[in-house]
C-alpha positions as CSV (number, residue, x, y, z in Angstrom):
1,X,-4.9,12.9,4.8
2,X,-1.5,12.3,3.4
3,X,-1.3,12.5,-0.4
4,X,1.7,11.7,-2.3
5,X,1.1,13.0,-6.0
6,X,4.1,11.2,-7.8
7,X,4.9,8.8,-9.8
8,X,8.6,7.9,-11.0
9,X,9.8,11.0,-9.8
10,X,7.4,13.1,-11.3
11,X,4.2,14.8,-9.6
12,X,0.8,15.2,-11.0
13,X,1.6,12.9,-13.7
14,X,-0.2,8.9,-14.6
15,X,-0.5,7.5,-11.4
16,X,0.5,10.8,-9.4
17,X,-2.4,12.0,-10.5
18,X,-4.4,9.0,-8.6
19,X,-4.2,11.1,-4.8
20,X,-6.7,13.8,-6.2
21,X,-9.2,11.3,-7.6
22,X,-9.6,9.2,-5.0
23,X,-9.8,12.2,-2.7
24,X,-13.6,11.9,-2.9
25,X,-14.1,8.4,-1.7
26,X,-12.2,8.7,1.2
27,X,-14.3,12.1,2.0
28,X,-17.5,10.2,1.6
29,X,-16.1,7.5,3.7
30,X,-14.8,9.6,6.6
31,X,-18.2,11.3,6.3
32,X,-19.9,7.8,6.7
33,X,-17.8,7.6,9.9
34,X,-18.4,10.5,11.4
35,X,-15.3,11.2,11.4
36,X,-12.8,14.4,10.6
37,X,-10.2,14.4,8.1
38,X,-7.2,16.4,7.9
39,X,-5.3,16.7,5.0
40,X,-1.3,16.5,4.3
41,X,0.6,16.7,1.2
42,X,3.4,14.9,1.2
43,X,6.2,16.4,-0.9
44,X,10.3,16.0,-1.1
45,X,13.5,18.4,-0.8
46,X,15.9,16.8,-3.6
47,X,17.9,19.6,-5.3
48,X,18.6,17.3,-8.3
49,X,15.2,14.9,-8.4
50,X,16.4,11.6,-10.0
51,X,13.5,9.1,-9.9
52,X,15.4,7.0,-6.3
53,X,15.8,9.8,-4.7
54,X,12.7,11.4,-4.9
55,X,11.2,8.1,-3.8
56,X,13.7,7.6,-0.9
57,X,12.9,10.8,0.2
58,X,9.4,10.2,0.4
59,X,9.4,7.3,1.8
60,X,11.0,9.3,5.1
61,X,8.4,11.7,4.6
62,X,5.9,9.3,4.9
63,X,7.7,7.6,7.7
64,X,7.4,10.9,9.9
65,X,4.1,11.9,8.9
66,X,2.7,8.2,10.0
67,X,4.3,8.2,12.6
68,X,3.1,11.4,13.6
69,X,-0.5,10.5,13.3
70,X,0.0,7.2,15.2
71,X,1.0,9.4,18.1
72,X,-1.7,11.9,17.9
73,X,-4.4,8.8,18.1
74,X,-4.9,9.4,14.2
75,X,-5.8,7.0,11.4
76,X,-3.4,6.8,8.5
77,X,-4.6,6.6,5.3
78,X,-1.9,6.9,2.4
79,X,-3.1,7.7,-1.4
80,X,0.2,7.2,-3.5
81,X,1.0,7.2,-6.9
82,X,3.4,4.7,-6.2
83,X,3.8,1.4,-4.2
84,X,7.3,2.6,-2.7
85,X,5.3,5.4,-0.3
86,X,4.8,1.9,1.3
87,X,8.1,1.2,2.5
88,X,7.5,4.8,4.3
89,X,4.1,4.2,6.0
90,X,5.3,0.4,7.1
91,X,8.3,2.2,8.9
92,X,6.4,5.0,10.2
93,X,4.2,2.2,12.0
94,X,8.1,1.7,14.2
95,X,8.7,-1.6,12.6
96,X,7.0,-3.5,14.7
97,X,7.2,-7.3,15.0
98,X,3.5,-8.1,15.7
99,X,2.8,-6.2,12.7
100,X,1.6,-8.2,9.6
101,X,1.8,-6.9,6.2
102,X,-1.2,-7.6,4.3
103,X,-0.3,-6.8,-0.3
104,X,-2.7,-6.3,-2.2
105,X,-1.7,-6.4,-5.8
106,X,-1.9,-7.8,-9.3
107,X,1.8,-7.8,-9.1
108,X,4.3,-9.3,-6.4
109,X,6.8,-6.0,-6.5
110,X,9.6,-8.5,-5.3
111,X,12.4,-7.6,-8.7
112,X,15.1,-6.6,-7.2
113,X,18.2,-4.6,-9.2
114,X,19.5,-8.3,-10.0
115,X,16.2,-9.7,-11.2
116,X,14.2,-6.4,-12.9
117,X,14.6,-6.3,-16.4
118,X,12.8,-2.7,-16.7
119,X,14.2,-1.6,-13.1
120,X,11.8,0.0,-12.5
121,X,12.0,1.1,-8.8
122,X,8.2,0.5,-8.1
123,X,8.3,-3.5,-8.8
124,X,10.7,-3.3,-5.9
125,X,8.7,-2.2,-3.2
126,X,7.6,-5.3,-1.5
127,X,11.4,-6.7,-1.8
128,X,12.7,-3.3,-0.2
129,X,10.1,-4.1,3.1
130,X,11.1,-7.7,3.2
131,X,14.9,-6.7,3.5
132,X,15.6,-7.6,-0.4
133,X,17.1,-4.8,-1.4
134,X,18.0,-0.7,-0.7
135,X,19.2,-1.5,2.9
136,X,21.3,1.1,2.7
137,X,18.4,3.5,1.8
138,X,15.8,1.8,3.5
139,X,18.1,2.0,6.7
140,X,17.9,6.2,6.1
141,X,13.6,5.8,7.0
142,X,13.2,6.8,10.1
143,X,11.6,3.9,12.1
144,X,12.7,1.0,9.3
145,X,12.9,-2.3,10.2
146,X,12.2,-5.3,7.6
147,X,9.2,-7.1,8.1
148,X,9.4,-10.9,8.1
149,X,8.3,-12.7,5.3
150,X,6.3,-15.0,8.0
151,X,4.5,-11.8,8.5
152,X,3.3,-11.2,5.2
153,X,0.4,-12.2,3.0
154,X,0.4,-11.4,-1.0
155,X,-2.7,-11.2,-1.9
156,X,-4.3,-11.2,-5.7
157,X,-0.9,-11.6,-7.7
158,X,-1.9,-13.0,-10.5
159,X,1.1,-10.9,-12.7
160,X,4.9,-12.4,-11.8
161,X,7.9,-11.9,-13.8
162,X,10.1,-15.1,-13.3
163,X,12.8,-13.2,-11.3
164,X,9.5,-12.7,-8.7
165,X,8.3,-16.2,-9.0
166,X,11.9,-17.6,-8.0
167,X,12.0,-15.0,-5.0
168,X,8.4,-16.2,-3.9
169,X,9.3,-19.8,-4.3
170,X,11.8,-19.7,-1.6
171,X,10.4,-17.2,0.3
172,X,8.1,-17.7,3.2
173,X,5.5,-15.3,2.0
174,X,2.5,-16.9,1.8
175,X,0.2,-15.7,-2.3
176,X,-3.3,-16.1,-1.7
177,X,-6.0,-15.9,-4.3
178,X,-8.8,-14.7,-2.5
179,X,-11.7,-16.4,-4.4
180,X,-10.6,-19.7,-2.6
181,X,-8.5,-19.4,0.4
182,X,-10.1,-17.6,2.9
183,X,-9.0,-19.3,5.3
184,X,-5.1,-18.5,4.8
185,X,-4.0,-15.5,7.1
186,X,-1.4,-14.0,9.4
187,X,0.4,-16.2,11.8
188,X,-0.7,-16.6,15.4
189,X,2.5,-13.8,16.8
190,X,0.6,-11.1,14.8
191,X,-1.7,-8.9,16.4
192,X,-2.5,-6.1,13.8
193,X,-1.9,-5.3,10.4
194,X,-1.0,-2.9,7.9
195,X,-2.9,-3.1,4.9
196,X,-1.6,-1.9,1.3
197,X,-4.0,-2.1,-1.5
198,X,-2.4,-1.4,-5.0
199,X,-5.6,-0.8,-7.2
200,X,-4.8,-2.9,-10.2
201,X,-5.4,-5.6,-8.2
202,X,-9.1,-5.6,-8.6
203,X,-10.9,-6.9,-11.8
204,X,-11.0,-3.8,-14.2
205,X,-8.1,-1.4,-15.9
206,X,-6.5,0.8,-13.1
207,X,-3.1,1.7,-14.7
208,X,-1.1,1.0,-17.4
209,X,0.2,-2.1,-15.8
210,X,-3.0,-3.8,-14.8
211,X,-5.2,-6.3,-17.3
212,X,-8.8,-7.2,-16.3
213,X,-7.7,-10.7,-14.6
214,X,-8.0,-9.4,-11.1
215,X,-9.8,-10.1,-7.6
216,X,-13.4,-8.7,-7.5
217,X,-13.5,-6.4,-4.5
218,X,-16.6,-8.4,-3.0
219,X,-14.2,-11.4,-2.7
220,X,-11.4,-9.2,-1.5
221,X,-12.9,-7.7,1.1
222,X,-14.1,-11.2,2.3
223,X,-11.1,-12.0,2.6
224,X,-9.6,-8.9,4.3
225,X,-12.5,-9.2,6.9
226,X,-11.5,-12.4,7.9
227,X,-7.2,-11.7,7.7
228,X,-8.3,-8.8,9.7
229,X,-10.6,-10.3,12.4
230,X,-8.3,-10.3,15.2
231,X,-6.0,-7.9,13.6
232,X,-7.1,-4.6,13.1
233,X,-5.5,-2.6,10.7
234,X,-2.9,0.4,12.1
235,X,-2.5,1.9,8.9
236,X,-4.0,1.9,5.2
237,X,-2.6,2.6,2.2
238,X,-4.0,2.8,-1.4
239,X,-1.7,3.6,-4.9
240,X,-1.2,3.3,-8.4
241,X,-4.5,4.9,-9.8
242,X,-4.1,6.3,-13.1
243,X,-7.9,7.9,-14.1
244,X,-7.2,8.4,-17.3
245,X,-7.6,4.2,-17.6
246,X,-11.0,4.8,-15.7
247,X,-13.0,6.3,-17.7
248,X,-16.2,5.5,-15.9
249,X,-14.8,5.9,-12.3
250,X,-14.8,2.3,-10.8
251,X,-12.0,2.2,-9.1
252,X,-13.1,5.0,-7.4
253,X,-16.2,4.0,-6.0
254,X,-14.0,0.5,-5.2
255,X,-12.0,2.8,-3.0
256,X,-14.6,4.0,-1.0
257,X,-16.1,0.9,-0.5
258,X,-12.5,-0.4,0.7
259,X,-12.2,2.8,3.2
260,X,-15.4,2.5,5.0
261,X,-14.5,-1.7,5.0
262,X,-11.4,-0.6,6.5
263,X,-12.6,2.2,8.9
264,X,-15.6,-0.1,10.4
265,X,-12.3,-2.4,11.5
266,X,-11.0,-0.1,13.5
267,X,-13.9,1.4,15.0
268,X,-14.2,4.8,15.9
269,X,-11.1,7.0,16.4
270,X,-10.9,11.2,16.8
271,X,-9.2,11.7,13.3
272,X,-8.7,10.0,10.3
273,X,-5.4,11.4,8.5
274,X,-5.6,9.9,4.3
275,X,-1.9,9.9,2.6
């Protein structure tokens, strides 16, 4: 398992502090599965920890240690504070053209510098894998290659600035609201997918960002079954829990339902590795 306990820079803190409480769900569900899990804490090497570089550097963290698993015939599985460890796990898949980007989230993360009034590096993450913005330090991931927006389906994102609402309007990325357009999905070129689920997308408070206008997970996962139905996913990856907004633990038993969904797509493998 790869767990990546920060959030803005910081670890162990609001959202970093998501990777140890979902920890449990994807135990149960690897259990359910028969399957081992290994686990890998992700971590970064930046002598003067600003809030980008931390996140740049764990984004080639994540790169290697997906990649890595890939190789070994493992499972990734990525439990982030933030949406940026993305960026990594996409890249650590080798930037693959057949590969379809399936975003999960309450909010579109496509601000860039120029449109974020808060700039706040998260809300960025979806523009950074589309080629938006941070080439330069995108380009530093080992394995990073912008996905096209073709490729990619935002799902649940109810929550857009109107920076992100320009972007999307002239973008080819196609917003689906999975209560009533199941039958949107990849194009016909892509042959698996990489699934990121941001957990304020579903219908209850996640993080300090969410609101309680989200997807149910029973619709969402109806609609992940069928995106996925000739694509099966290479990759998961799961962020932005902040417990401390949960009292009564939904989101967490959300997350395992979403892990064994995910884990039944892919059928059985030796290992399952969570990030």
């Amino acid at each position: 398992m790869l767990r990546v306990a920060y959030d803005s820079g910081h670890a162990n803190e609001r959202m970093g502090c998501g990777p140890d409480a979902l920890l449990p769900a994807v135990v149960h569900s690897c259990a359910e599965h028969d399957l081992e899990l290994q686990i890998q804490d992700i971590s970064h090497k930046v002598e003067f920890p600003t809030e980008n570089a931390v996140a740049f550097a764990i984004m080639r963290e994540v790169s290697s240690a997906v990649n890595g698993a890939r190789t070994n015939g493992q499972f990734p599985i990525v439990l982030s504070g933030n949406c940026s460890a993305a960026v990594g796990a996409y890249a650590g898949l080798g930037g693959k053209r057949h590969v379809g980007v399936i975003w999960c989230d309450q909010h579109a993360d496509l601000n860039t510098p120029e449109t974020s009034i808060s700039g706040f590096l998260d809300g960025m993450a979806l523009a950074m894998i589309s080629g938006r913005c941070w080439r330069a330090s995108c380009d530093q991931v080992d394995g990073f290659e912008p996905v096209s927006d073709n490729n990619i389906l935002l799902v649940g994102a109810t929550e857009l600035d109107f920076g992100e609402r320009e972007i999307l309007s002239r973008s080819g990325i196609k917003a689906v609201n999975p209560n009533c357009e199941l039958a949107i999905t990849l194009p016909a070129n892509v042959r698996e997918s990489y699934i990121h689920f941001d957990v304020d997308v579903l219908n209850t408070r996640a993080n300090a960002y969410s609101t309680a206008q989200g997807v149910a997970l029973g619709d969402l996962l109806r609609f992940l079954h069928r995106a996925t139905e000739e694509r099966p996913p290479l990759a998961l990856s799961i962020a932005s829990y902040d417990p401390s907004y949960d009292p009564n633990r939904v989101v967490e038993e959300s997350a395992r339902r979403l892990v064994s969904f995910v884990l039944a797509r892919i059928g059985r493998v030796p290992t399952a590795l969570v990030q």
